[in-house]
N, C-alpha and C positions, 0 to 999 in steps of 0.2 A: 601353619605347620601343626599336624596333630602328635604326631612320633619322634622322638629324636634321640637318638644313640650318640653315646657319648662312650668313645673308644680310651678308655685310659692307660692301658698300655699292651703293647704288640708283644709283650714276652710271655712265655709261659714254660712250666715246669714239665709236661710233657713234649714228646715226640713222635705225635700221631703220622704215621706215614701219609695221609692224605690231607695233612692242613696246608693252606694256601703259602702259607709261607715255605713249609718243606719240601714242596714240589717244587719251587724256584716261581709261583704263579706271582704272589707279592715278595714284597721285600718289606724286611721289620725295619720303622722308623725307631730312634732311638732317644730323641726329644721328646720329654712331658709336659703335660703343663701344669703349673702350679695350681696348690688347691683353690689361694684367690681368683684365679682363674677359672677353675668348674664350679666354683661358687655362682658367680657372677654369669655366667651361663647359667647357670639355673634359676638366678631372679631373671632374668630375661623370657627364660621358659614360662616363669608364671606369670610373667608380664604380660607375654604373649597369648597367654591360657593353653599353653601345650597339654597334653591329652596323656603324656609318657612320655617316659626316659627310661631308658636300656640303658643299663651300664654293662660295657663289653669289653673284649682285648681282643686278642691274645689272653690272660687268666687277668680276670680283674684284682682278683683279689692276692696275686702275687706280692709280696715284698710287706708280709710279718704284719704285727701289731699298726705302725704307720702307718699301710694302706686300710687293714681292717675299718680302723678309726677315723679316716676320711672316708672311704664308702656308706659308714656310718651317719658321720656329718653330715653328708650330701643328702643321703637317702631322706633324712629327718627335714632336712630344709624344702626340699621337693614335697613332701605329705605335707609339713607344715602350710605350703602356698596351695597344697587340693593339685598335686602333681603324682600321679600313678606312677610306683616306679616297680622295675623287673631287674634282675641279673643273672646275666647268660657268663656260665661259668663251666668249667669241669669236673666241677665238685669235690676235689682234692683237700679243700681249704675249708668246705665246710661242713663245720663239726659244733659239737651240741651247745660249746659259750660263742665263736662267731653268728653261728643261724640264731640264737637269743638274741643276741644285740641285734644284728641286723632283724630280725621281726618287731622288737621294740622299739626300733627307729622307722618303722614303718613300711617296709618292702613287703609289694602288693606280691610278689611270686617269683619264683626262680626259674632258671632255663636249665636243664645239664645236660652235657652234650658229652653222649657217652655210645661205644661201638659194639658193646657187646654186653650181656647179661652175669657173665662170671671171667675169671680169666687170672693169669699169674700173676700178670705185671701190676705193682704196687698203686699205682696211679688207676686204677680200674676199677681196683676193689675200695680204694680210695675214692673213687668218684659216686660207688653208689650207697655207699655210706651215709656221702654227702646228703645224696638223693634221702635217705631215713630220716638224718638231722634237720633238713629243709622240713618235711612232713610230722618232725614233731612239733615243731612251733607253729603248726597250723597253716605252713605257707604254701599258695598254690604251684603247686612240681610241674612241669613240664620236661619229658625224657627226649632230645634230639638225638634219634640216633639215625648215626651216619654208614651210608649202607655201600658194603664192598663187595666185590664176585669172592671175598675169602667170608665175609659173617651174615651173610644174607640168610643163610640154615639158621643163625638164630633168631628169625625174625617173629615165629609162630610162640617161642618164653619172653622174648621183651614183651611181646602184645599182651599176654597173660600174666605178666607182672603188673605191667603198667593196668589194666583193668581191675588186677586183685587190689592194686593200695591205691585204686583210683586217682594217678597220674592222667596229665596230657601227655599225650605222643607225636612228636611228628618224626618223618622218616625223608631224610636227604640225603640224596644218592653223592656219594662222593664224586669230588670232580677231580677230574686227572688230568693236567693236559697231554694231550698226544705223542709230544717231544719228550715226555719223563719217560725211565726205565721203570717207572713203577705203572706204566698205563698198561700194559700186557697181565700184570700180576692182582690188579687189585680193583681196575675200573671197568664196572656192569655194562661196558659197551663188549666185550669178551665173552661175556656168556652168551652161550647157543640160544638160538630161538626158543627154541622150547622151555630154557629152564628160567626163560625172561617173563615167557606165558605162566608159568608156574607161581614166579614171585608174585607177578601182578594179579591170579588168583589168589593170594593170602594178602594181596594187599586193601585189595577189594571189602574185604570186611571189616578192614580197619578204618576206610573211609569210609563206610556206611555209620558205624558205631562214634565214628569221631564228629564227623559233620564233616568230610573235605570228601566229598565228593568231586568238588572243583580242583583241589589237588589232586587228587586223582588223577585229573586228565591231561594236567601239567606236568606231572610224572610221565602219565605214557606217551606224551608225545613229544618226551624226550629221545626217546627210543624206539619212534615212529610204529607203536603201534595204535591197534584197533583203537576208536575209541578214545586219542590223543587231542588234546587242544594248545591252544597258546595263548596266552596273554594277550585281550586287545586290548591294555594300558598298566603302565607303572607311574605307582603312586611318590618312585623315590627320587626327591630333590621340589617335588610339589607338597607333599604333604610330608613327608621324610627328609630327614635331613641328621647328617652325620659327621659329629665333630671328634678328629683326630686325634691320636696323642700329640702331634707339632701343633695343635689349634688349626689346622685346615678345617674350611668346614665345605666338606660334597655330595653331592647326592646321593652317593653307593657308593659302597667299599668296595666296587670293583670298579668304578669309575673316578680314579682318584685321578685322570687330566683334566674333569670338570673341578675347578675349584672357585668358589665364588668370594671367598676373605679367610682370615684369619682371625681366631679369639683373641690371638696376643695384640693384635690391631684395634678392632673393631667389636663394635656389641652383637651380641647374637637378633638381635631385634634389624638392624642396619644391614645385616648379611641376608636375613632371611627371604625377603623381595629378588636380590639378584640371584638366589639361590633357584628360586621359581622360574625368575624368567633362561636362566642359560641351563635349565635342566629342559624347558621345553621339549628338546629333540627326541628325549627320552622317552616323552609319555607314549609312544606306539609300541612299545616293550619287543624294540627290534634287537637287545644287545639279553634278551631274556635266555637261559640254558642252565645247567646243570649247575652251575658254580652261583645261582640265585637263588634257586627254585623256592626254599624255604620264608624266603622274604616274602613270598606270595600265599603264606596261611592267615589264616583273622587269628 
């Protein structure tokens, strides 16, 4: 296993209309697991010589001083074993003494997954904040933004932010499923041809300049056009692997009827074998689409 996310809790302080849980897509588990417990999962990671750890949610970093200072622990124990680690967050939480600590305890870089370049709502302005505080303790930013037929117009200022304070960018088209009342209002399957051909002209230079040319094409042939590919393999449950706030551990967050054990059971070393083998079905990246596509950037 080279990658492994470690999902610490499904709740979060926003209510982005296109998160998986808001759409009715997942549902938030509400069981944690104890820090002995992500502890120990992560001597197994360096036991194992895992490559990374993502720490994720829902907002990782939700629930005050207590969680700050276990994300903290953890991250410090992971660098301490030669274990790269990342946090994918919404930047709401972090601010100039959390990004200290955590860059003194050693996080290799940040993720922040944010929808738009300015905006009223407190959590927005709040998220790129974050995105400054990250950048001033010198940690590598990464901007995810997630792209709807309402802020696609902003796509031409995140690109030019993100190039001016020298951030990574990646761009994940929202996923909507079909059955929501919000897929008519807000999911890029909606827009006309033509102003589909227009995005993927400005998207064009952002995967030249990024290096995702290969996204790129995973992008357009989501939306069948020119020029679209697919995925001939996924790496998640083979070389990925993702442990849940209940201690499930499955190959993908969207594949959570694959389950191969549990932390609260079993060591992450003992799960990680069965992990491989009942992810098999996956590697043809037949169940790959809009609600993934991201997991597929280096």
């Amino acid at each position: 296993m080279d990658i492994l996310f470690i999902n610490i809790d499904e709740r979060c302080n926003c209510e982005c209309p296109f998160c998986f849980y808001n759409t009715g897509y997942l549902r938030r588990r509400e069981s944690l697991l104890s820090e002995n417990h992500l502890a120990a999962v992560i001597d197994d990671a360096i036991e194992m010589r895992v490559k990374g750890i993502i720490f994720t949610g829902g907002e990782p970093l939700m629930g005050g001083e207590k969680r700050l200072a276990m994300i903290e622990r953890l991250v410090r124990k992971a660098r301490e074993g030669g274990v790269y680690t990342l946090l994918l967050t919404n930047g709401s939480y972090l601010k100039p003494g959390s990004s200290e600590r955590l860059a003194e305890a050693g996080l290799g870089g940040v993720s922040v997954g944010l929808d738009t370049l300015s905006g009223i709502e407190g959590y927005k302005i709040a998220g790129w904040r974050g995105v400054e505080a990250a950048l001033a303790q010198d940690l590598r930013v990464t901007v995810i933004m997630t792209l709807t037929s309402e802020n696609y117009v902003d796509l031409a200022a995140i690109y030019r932010f993100a190039a001016t304070r020298g951030l990574g960018l990646i761009l994940q088209p929202a996923f909507i499923p079909g059955e929501s009342p919000l897929f008519d209002k807000i999911s890029l399957h909606t827009l006309p041809s033509s102003e589909l051909q227009s995005l993927f002209e400005k998207i064009t230079g952002w995967a030249k300049n990024f290096g995702m040319e290969k996204y790129l094409g995973y992008f357009k042939g989501l939306y069948d056009l020119p020029g679209g590919t697919k995925p001939a393999s996924c790496e998640m449950g083979s070389n990925v692997g993702i442990v849940e706030p209940d201690g499930s551990v499955v190959p993908c967050f969207h594949r959570r009827d694959i389950v191969a054990g549990n932390i609260g059971k079993e060591r992450l070393a003992d799960i990680a074998e069965k992990l491989r083998e009942i992810s098999a079905p996956l590697a043809d990246a037949h169940c790959f689409g809009e609600h993934c596509v991201s997991l597929f950037t280096n």
